[in-house]
C-alpha positions in Angstrom: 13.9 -9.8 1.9 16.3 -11.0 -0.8 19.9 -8.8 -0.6 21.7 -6.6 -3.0 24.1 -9.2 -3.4 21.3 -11.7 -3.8 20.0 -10.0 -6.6 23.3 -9.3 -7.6 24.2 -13.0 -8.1 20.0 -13.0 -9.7 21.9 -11.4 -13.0 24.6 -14.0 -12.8 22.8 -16.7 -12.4 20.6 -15.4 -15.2 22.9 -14.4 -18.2 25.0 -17.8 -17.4 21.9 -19.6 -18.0 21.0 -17.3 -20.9 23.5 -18.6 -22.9 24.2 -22.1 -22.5 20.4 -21.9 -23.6 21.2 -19.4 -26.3 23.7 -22.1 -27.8 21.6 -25.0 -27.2 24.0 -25.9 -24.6 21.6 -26.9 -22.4 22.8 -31.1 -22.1 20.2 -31.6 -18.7 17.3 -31.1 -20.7 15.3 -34.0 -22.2 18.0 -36.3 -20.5 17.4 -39.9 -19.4 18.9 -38.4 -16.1 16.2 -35.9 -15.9 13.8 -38.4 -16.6 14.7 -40.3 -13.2 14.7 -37.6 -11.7 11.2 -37.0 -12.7 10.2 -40.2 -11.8 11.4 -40.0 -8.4 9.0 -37.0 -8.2 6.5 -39.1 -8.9 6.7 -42.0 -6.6 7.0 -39.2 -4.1 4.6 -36.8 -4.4 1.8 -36.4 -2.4 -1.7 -38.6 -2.6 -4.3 -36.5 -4.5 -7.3 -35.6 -2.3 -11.0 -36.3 -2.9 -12.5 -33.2 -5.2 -9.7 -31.3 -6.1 -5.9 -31.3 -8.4 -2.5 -31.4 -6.5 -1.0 -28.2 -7.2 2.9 -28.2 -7.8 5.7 -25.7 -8.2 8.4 -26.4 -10.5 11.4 -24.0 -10.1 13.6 -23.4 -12.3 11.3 -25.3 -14.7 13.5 -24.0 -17.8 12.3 -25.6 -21.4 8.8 -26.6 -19.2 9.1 -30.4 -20.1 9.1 -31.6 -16.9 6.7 -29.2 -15.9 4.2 -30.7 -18.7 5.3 -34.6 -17.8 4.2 -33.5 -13.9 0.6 -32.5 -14.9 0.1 -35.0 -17.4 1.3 -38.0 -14.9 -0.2 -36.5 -12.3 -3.2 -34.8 -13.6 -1.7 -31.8 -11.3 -2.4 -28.1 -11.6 1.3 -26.7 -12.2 3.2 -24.0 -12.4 6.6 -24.0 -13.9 8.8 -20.6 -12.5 12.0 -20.0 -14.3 14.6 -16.8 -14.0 14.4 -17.2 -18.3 11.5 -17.6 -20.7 12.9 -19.9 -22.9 9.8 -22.5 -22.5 9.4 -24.2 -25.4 7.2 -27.5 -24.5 4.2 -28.7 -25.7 0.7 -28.5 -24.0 -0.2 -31.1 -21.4 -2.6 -34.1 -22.1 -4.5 -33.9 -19.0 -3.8 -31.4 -15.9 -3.2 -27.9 -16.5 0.5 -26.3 -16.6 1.1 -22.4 -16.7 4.9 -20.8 -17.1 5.8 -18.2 -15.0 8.9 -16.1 -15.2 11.0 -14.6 -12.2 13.0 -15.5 -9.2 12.0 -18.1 -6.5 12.0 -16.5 -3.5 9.6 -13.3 -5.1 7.0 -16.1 -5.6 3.7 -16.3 -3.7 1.3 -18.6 -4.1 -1.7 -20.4 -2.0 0.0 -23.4 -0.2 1.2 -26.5 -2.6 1.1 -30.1 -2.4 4.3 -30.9 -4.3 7.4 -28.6 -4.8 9.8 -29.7 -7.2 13.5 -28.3 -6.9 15.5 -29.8 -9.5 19.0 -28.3 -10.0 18.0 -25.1 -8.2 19.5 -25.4 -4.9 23.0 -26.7 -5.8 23.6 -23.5 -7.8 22.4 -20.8 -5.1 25.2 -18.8 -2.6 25.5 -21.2 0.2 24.5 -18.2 3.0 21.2 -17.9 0.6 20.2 -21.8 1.3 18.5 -21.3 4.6 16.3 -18.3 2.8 15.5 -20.6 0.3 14.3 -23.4 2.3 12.0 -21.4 4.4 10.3 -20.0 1.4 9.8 -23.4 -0.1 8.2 -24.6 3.5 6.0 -21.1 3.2 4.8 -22.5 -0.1 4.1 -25.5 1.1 0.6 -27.2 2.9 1.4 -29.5 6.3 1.8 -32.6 4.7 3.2 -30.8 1.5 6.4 -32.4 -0.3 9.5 -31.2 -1.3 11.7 -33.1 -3.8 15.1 -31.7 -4.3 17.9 -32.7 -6.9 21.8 -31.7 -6.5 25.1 -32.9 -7.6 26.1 -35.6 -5.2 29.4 -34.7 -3.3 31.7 -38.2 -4.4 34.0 -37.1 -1.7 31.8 -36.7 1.5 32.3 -32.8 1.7 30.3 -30.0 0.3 32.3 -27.7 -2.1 31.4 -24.9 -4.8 32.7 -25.1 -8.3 32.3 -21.8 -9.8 32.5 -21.6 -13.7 33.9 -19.3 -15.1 31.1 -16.7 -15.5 30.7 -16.5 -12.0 27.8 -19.0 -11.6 28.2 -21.9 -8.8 27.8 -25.4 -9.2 27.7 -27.0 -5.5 28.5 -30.8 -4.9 26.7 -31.3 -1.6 26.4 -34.1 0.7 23.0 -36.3 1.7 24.1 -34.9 5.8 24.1 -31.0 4.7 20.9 -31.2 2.5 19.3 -32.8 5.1 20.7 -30.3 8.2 19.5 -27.8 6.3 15.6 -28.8 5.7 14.8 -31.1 8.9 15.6 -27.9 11.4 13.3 -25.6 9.1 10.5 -28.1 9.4 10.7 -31.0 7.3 10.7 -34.9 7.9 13.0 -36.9 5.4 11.2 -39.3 3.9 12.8 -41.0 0.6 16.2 -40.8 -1.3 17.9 -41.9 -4.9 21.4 -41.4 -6.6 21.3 -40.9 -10.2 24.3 -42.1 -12.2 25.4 -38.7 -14.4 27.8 -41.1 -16.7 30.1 -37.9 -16.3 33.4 -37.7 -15.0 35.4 -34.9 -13.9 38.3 -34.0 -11.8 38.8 -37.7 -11.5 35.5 -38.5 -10.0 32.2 -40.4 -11.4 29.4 -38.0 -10.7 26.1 -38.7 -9.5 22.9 -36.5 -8.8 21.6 -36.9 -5.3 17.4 -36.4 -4.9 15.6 -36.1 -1.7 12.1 -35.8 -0.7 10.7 -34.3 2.4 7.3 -33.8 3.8 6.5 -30.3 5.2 5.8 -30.7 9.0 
């Protein structure tokens, strides 16, 4: 069960977000950066089985166009989860999409094909990452993929950069993302670096994504 200070950090995480949506702050969304990082996604994700939809979780699905590029590529039965309901995309062309609002790790659903974790993980308290990768493998059919996205450490160590509101940014490396998820039961199978065009402290940033399949 999530911890006081888990929810705690919940509100943080939440009224950070909150307004870099409020002032249409939000850079990362409609991005070309986000758009490789969606097609990642799809060169990873799961073959679709005879007779039925893929199902897919999208956390932290924010403005939902992702979310609607997933069903409509896919043809997928999806479900985009955000801490905010500030979804604001258009209805799919083929599959079916439905936007639900509240925290990861208070999420049930019948075991997924595809789970899509794109930004989420790199902004969770580090002691809350092993929690949140044995949820995702509880959501999750054998077989099931996970596709994760987070800033790509350009110095080989993995390091928080709080903002000031409290809310952490984590640049973590391809070895801790991947000691975290192959002892909880998963099997690595692809990876990508994304070029941010950003620098800061001195450093070039990239975006590091990941797929594993649930064992």
């Amino acid at each position: 069960m999530p911890t006081e200070e888990y929810a705690g950090y919940r509100e943080v995480v939440s009224e950070s977000f909150r307004s870099w949506y409020g002032q249409q702050r939000d850079s990362w969304t409609g991005t070309d950066t986000n758009a490789r990082v969606t097609e990642f996604v799809l060169g990873t994700a799961p073959a679709q089985e005879a007779g039925r939809r893929r199902t897919v979780l999208d956390v932290g699905c924010g403005r939902g166009l992702q979310t609607v590029a997933l069903a409509d590529q896919l043809s997928a039965d999806v479900v985009g989860l955000d801490l905010l309901d500030v979804w604001d995309a258009p209805a799919p062309e083929r599959g079916l999409v439905r936007h639900r609002q509240g925290d990861f790790l208070s999420f049930t659903a019948e075991p997924m094909d595809l789970l899509v974790d794109n930004g989420c993980l790199h902004h969770q308290r580090q002691e809350d990452w092993p929690g949140w990768v044995r949820h995702g493998h509880s959501l999750l059919r054998p077989g099931g993929v996970w596709a994760v996205s987070t800033f790509l450490s350009p110095h080989g160590e993995t390091v928080a950069h709080p903002l000031d509101d409290g809310r952490l940014n984590w640049w973590v490396t391809e070895e801790a993302l991947r000691g975290l998820f192959e002892p909880a039961g998963f099997e690595f199978r692809e990876r990508t670096e994304i070029d941010r065009d950003f620098q800061y402290e001195g450093h070039w940033l990239k975006y590091l994504a990941l797929s594993f399949t649930r064992r």
